[in-house]
C-alpha positions in Angstrom: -8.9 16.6 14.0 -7.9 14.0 16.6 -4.7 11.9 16.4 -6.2 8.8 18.4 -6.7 5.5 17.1 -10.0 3.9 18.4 -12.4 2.6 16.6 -11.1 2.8 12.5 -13.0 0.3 11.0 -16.6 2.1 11.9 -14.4 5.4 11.6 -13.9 4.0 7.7 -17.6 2.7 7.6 -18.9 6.4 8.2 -16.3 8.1 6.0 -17.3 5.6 3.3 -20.9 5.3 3.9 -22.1 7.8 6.2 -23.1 5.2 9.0 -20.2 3.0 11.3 -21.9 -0.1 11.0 -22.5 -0.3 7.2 -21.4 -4.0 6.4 -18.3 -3.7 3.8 -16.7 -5.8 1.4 -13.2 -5.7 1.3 -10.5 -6.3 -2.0 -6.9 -6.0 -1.7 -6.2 -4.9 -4.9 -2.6 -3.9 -4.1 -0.6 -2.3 -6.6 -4.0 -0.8 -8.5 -1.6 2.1 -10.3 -1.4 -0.8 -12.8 -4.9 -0.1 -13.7 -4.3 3.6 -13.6 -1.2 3.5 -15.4 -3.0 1.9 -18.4 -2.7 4.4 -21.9 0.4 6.2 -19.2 3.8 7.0 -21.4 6.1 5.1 -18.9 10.0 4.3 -18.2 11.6 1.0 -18.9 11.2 -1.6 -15.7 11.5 -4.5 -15.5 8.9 -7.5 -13.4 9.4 -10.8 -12.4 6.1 -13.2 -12.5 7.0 -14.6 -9.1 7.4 -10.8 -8.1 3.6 -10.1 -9.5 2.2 -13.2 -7.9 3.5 -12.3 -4.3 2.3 -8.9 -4.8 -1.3 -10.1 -5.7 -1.3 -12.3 -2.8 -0.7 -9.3 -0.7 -4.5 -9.3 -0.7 -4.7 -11.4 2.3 -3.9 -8.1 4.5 -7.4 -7.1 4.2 -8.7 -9.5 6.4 -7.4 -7.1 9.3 -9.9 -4.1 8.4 -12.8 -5.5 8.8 -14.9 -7.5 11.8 -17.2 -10.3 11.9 -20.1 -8.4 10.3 -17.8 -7.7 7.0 -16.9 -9.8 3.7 -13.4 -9.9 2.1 -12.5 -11.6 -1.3 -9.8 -13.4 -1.7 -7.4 -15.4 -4.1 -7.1 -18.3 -2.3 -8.2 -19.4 1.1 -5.9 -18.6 4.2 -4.1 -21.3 5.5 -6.5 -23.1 8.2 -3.6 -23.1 10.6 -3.1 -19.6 10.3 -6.8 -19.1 10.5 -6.9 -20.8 13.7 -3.5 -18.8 15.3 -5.4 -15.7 14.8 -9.0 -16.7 16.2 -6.1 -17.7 18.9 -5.4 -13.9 19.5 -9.0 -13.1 19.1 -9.0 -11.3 16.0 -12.6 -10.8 14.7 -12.4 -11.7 11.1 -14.6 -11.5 8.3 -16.2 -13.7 6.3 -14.1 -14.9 3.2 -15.2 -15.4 0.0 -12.9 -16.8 -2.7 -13.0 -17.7 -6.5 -13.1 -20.9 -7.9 -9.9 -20.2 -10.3 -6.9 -18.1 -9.6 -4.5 -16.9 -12.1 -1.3 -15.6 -9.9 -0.8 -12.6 -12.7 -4.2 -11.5 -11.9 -5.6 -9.3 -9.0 -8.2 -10.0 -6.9 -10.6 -8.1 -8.2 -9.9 -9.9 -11.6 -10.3 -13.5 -10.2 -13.2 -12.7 -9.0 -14.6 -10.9 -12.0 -14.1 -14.6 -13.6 -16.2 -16.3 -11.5 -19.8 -15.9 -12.1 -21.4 -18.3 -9.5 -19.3 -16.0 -6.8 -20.6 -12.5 -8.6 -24.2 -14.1 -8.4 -23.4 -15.3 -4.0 -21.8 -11.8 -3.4 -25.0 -10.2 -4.9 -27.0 -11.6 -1.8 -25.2 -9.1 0.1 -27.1 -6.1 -1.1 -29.8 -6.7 1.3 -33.5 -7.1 0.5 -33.9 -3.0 0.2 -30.5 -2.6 -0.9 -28.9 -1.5 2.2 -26.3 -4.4 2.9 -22.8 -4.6 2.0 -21.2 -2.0 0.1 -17.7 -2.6 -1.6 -14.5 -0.6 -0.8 -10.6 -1.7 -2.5 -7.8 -0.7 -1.7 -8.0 1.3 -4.4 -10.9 2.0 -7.2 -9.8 1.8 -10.8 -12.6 0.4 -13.5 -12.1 -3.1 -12.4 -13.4 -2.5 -9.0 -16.4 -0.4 -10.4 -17.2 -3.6 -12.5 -16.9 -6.1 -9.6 -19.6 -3.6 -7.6 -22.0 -3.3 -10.6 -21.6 -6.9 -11.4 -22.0 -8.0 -8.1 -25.1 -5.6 -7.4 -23.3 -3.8 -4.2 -23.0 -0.4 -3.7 -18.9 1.1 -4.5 -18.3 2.6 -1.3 -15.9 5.2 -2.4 -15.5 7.6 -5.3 -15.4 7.0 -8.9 -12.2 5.8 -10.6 -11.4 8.8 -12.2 -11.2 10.8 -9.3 -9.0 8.1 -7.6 -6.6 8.0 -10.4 -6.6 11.6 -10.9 -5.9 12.4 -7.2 -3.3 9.8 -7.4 -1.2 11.2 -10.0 2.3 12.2 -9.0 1.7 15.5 -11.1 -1.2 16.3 -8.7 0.8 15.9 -5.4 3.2 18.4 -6.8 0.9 20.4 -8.0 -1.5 20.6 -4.8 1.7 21.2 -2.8 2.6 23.8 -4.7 -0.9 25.6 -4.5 -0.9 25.0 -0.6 2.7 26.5 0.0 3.6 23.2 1.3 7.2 22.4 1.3 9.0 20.4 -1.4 12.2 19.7 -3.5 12.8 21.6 -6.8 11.2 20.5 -9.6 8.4 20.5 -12.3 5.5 19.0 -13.1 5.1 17.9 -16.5 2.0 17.2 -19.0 3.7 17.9 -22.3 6.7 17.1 -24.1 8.0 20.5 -24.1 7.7 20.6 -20.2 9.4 17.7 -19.7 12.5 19.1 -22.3 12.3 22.1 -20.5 12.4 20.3 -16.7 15.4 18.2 -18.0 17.5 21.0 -19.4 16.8 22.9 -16.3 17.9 19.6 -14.1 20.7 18.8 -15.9 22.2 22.4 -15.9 21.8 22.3 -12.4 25.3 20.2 -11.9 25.4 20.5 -7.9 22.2 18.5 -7.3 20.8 15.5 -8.3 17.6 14.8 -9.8 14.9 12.1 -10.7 12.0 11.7 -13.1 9.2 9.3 -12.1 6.5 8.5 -13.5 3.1 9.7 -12.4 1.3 6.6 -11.2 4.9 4.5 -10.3 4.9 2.2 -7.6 7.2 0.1 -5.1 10.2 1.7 -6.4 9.3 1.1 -10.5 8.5 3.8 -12.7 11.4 6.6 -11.4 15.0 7.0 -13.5 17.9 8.8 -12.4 19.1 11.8 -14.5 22.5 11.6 -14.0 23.5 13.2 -17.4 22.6 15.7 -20.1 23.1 11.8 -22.2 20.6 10.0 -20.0 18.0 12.7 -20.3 18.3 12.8 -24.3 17.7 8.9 -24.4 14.9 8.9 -21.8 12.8 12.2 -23.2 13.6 10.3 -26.9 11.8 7.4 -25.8 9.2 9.0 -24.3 8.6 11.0 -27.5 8.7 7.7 -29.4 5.9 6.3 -27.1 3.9 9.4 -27.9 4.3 9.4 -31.5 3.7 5.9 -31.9 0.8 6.3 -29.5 -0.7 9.3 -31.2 -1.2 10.9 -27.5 0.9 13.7 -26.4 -0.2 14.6 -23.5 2.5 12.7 -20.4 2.6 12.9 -16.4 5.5 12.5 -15.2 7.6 14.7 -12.6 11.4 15.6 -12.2 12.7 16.4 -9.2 15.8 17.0 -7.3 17.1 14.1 -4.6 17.5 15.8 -1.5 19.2 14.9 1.5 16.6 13.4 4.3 16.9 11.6 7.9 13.9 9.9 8.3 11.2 8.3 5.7 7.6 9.1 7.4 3.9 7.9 5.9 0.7 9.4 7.6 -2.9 8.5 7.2 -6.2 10.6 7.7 -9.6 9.8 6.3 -11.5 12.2 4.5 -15.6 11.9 4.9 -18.5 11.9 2.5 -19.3 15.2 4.5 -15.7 16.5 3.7 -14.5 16.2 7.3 -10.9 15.2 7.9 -9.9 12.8 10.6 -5.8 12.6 11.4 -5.3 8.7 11.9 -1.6 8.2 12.7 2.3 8.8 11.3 4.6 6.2 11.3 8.5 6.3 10.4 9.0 4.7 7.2 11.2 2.0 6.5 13.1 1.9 3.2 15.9 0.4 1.6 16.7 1.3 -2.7 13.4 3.2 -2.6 11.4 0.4 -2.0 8.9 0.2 1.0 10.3 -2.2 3.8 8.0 -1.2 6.6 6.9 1.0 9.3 7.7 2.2 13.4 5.3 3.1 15.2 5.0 5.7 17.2 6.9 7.8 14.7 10.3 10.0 16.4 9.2 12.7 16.2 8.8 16.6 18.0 5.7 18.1 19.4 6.9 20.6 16.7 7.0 17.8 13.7 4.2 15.9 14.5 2.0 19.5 14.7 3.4 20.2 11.2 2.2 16.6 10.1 -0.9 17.3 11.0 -1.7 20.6 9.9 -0.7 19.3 6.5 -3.3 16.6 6.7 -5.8 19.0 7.6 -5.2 21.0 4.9 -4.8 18.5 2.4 -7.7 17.0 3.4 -9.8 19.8 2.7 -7.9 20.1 -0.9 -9.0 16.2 -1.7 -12.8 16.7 -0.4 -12.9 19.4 -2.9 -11.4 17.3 -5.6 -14.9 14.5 -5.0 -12.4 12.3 -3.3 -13.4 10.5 0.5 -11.9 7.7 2.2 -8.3 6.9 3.7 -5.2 8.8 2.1 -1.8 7.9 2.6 1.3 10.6 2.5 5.2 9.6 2.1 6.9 12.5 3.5 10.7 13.1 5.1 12.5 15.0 7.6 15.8 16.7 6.3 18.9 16.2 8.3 18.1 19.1 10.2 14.9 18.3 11.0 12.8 20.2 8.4 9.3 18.8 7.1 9.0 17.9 3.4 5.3 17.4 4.0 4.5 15.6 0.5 7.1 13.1 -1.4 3.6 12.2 -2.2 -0.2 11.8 -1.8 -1.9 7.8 -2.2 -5.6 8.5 -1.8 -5.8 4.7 -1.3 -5.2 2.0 1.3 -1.9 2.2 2.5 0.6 -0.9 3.4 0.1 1.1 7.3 -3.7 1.1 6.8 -3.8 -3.2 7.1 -1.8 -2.5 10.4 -3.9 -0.2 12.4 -6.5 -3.0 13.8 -3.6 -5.0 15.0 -2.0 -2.1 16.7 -5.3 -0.9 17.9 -5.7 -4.7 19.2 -2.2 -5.6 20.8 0.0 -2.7 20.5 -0.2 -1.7 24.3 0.7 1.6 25.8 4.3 2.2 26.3 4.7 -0.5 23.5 7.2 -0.4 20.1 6.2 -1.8 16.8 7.8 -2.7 13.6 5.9 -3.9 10.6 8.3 -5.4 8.0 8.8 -8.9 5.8 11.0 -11.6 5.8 12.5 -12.4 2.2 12.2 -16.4 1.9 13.8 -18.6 -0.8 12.3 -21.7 -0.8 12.0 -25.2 -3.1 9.0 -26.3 -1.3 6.2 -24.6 0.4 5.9 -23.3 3.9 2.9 -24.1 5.6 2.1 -22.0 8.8 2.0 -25.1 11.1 5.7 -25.0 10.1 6.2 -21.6 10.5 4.6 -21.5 13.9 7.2 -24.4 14.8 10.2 -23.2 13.5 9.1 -19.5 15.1 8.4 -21.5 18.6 8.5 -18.5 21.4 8.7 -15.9 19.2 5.3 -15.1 17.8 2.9 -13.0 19.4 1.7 -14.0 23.2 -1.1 -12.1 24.5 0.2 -12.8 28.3 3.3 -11.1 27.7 2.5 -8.3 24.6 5.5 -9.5 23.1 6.6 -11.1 19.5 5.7 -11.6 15.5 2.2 -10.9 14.6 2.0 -12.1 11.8 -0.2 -10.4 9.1 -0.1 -12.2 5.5 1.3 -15.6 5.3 -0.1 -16.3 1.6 2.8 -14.4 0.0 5.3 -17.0 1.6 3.9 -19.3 -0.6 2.5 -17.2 -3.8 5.3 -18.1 -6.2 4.5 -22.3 -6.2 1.4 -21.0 -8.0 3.3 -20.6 -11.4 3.6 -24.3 -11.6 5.1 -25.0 -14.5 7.7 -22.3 -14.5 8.7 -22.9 -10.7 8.5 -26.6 -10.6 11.4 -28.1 -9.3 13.0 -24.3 -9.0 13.8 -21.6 -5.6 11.0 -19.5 -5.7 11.0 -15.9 -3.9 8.1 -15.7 -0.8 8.1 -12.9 1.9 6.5 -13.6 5.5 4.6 -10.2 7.0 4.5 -9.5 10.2 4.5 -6.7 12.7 6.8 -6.7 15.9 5.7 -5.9 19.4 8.0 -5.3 22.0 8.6 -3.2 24.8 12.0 -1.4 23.0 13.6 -0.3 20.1 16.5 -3.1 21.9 13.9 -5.5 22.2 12.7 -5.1 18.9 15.4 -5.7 17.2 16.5 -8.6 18.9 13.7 -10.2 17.9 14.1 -9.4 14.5 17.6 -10.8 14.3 15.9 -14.2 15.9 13.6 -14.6 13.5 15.7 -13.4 10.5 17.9 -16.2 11.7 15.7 -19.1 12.2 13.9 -18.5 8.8 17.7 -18.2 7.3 18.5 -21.5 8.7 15.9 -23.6 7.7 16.6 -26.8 5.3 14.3 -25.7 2.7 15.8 -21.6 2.2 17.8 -21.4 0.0 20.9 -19.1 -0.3 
C-alpha cells in the first residue's frame, strides 16, 4: 500500500478497467443512496426543492477526475467563463456532453436517460471493437446500469447490488465488528424485534446518548436522536407501520451511542479488479450539525494515527474485494478526545466529496502547502455569473505564480436554484460556491476564508 498521490486518474482507470489509459465516462450522480434507499423503511426528513436542485448540480465536480482523453455528462453546460479560468490554470478537462432538457429534481444520470439523440452520440464511444469508453458514477445504482446498457458502454465498476449492499450502514457495522475494528456501542438491526431490542437496550442505558440512522442516510438526513424511552416508542411505531403497510419486514437501520470525538477524519483507497488495495489519502473532516462542510488536508495526525488509518484500509479493502466490490471507497472515521481511532463511523464504497479534490491537489497543492475544501452559502435574487464572481473575488482566487487562493471547483450550484422558475421567480434562492483553499498556513488559510466569506456577504444581490 502506498500513501502517495501521483497519478489517480490512470490509478482509477486500472482499478476500474484493468489498463490506466482506458477512456472513461464520468456522472456525478451525487446523493445516489436515493436510489438505494428506494423500498428502505425510513425516518421522517424533510427536503427543500432548491436543496435537491443544488445537490444535483453538484455533478459539475466530476469534470476534475478525468483528462482530455475522458467524457463527462452533465446537466447543464459550465459557465464559459469559468471554463476559460480553468483552461487558465491548465486543468486538462474532458469532453462534456449534456442533455437537451434538464429537470433540477432529477440526477444526471436521469436527464440523460431522457434524451435519446445523446444515448444514440454517447454510443459512438464504444469504439469500433468495443474497447472505448467505459462508464463509471459516482456511484452505481440501476439508473447508472441503464444509462451504460442504453448507451452501449461498458459499466466500469460492479453491479448495483453489490454497491448498495456494501453501502449499507448495517454492513459497516457489521464488517467492523468481524474485523475487530473499533466502534461505539450499538446494534445492527434487520428486524423489528432487533431494533425493539437495540432501543430498550439504548434507552436503559441513561448515561450515554444514542442515535438511530438509517442504513442508506445521507448529508445529515436519515439519523434521529433517541433521547427518550417516548421517542423510541413513536419512532419503532412508525417504522412498524411502514412495514405493515408495506407488507416487508425486513429494515436496516443501526442505533448507536454518540460518543465524544476531536476530530472528523474521511480516507480514500481504491480497491482493484485484481483485489489489490491502494491507500490514497486522509483528510480532517469538516462538520457542522452532522452535515459535511469540507476537508484539511494533510490530515493532523501521528505517525501512530495515520499507521492505524492505514492498516484499516488495508484490511477493509481486502473485506470489500471479497464482497465483488472494486473502485474508490470512502471512510468517515474520528479521533476521541484522547486520541483513540474509531476507524469506521462508516464505509461509502463510492466517490467521495474528497475524491473530486484529489486532481486539484495533485495539480496545485505544493509541498509544504495547506488546503481547505469548503462552500460558501449564497442567497441570491438574481444569478451569479462567474465573470462576476471572478470580479468581486479580484486577488483572491487561485494564482499559479504565487500557489495561493480559491480554486474554485463547482460554480453551477451557485446558480442551481433559478432553475425552479416558477417557484423562485421573483424570490431569494439558496446557491453554494465550492472551492478549495491554498495557502501556505493554517493563518493564511483562514484569512482568506474570512475575505472571501466577506465579499460574497457584501454583495448587492445576497441577501440576509
Amino acid at each position: 500500500m502506498s500513501g502517495t498521490l501521483p497519478g489517480f486518474r490512470a490509478r482509477l482507470a486500472t482499478a476500474l478497467t484493468g489498463a490506466p489509459d482506458t477512456p472513461l465516462l464520468f456522472l456525478g450522480n451525487f446523493e445516489v443512496e436515493q436510489q438505494w434507499a428506494k423500498g428502505e423503511h425510513t425516518l421522517p426528513r424533510l427536503s427543500a426543492a432548491t436543496a435537491n436542485a443544488v445537490v444535483n448540480h453538484m455533478d459539475e465536480f466530476a469534470l476534475f477526475l478525468g483528462g482530455g482523453a475522458d467524457h463527462v455528462v452533465l446537466k447543464t453546460r459550465p459557465d464559459d467563463d469559468y471554463l476559460d479560468f480553468l483552461a487558465g490554470l491548465g486543468v486538462d478537462l474532458p469532453r462534456i456532453h449534456v442533455p437537451g432538457r434538464q429537470d433540477p429534481q432529477r440526477t444526471v444520470t436521469e436527464d440523460a436517460l431522457d434524451d435519446p439523440a445523446l444515448l444514440a452520440a454517447l454510443a459512438a464511444l464504444a469504439g469500433p471493437s468495443g474497447q472505448g469508453c467505459q462508464v463509471t458514477a459516482h456511484g452505481i445504482s440501476a439508473d447508472e446500469r441503464r444509462f451504460a446498457k442504453t448507451a452501449g458502454l461498458p459499466l466500469a465498476g460492479p453491479g448495483p447490488e453489490t454497491c448498495k449492499a456494501v453501502n449499507s450502514k448495517v454492513y459497516s457495522r457489521r464488517v467492523a465488528d468481524e474485523l475487530g475494528l473499533r466502534q461505539p456501542r450499538g446494534w445492527a438491526c434487520e428486524t423489528l424485534d432487533e431494533l425493539a431490542a437495540a432501543f430498550a437496550a439504548a434507552t436503559a442505558d441513561t448515561g450515554s446518548r444514542y442515535v438511530v440512522k438509517e442504513a442508506f442516510g445521507v448529508s445529515g438526513k436519515g439519523i434521529a436522536v433517541l433521547e427518550s424511552p417516548r421517542r423510541a416508542d413513536r419512532i419503532l411505531g412508525m417504522v412498524r407501520k411502514q412495514a405493515e403497510r408495506s407488507g416487508n419486514g425486513s429494515l436496516a437501520f443501526v442505533v448507536e451511542e454518540w460518543v465524544a470525538k476531536e476530530t472528523d477524519l474521511n480516507y480514500q483507497f481504491t480497491v482493484g479488479r485484481d483485489g489489490g488495495t491502494h491507500f490514497d489519502f486522509v483528510k480532517e473532516q469538516l462538520t457542522e450539525g452532522g452535515v459535511h462542510k469540507g476537508h484539511r488536508m494533510p490530515a493532523r495526525l501521528t505517525p501512530a494515527q495515520r499507521d492505524a488509518v492505514v492498516d484499516a484500509a488495508e484490511r477493509l479493502g481486502k473485506r470489500l474485494a471479497g464482497d465483488g466490490y472494486f473502485g474508490v471507497v470512502g471512510v468517515d472515521a474520528m479521533l476521541d478526545p484522547e486520541g483513540g481511532l474509531y476507524p469506521v463511523v462508516e464505509i461509502n464504497a463510492r466517490h467521495n466529496m474528497s475524491t473530486y479534490q484529489v486532481g486539484l491537489e495533485e495539480r496545485f497543492v505544493g509541498e509544504g502547502r495547506i488546503a481547505v475544501a469548503r462552500h460558501y452559502p449564497l442567497r441570491l435574487t438574481t444569478p451569479l455569473s462567474f465573470a462576476e464572481t471572478r470580479t468581486l473575488l479580484d486577488g483572491l482566487l487561485f494564482d499559479p505564480a504565487r500557489g495561493s487562493g480559491l480554486l474554485v471547483n463547482n460554480h453551477a450550484t451557485v446558480n442551481a436554484g433559478f432553475a425552479e422558475t416558477a417557484e423562485t421567480a421573483g424570490h431569494t434562492v439558496d446557491g453554494r460556491l465550492y472551492g478549495v483553499l491554498v495557502a501556505e498556513s493554517d493563518d493564511r488559510v483562514g484569512a482568506l476564508d474570512t475575505e472571501i466569506a466577506a465579499r460574497l456577504a457584501a454583495r448587492k444581490d445576497n441577501a440576509a
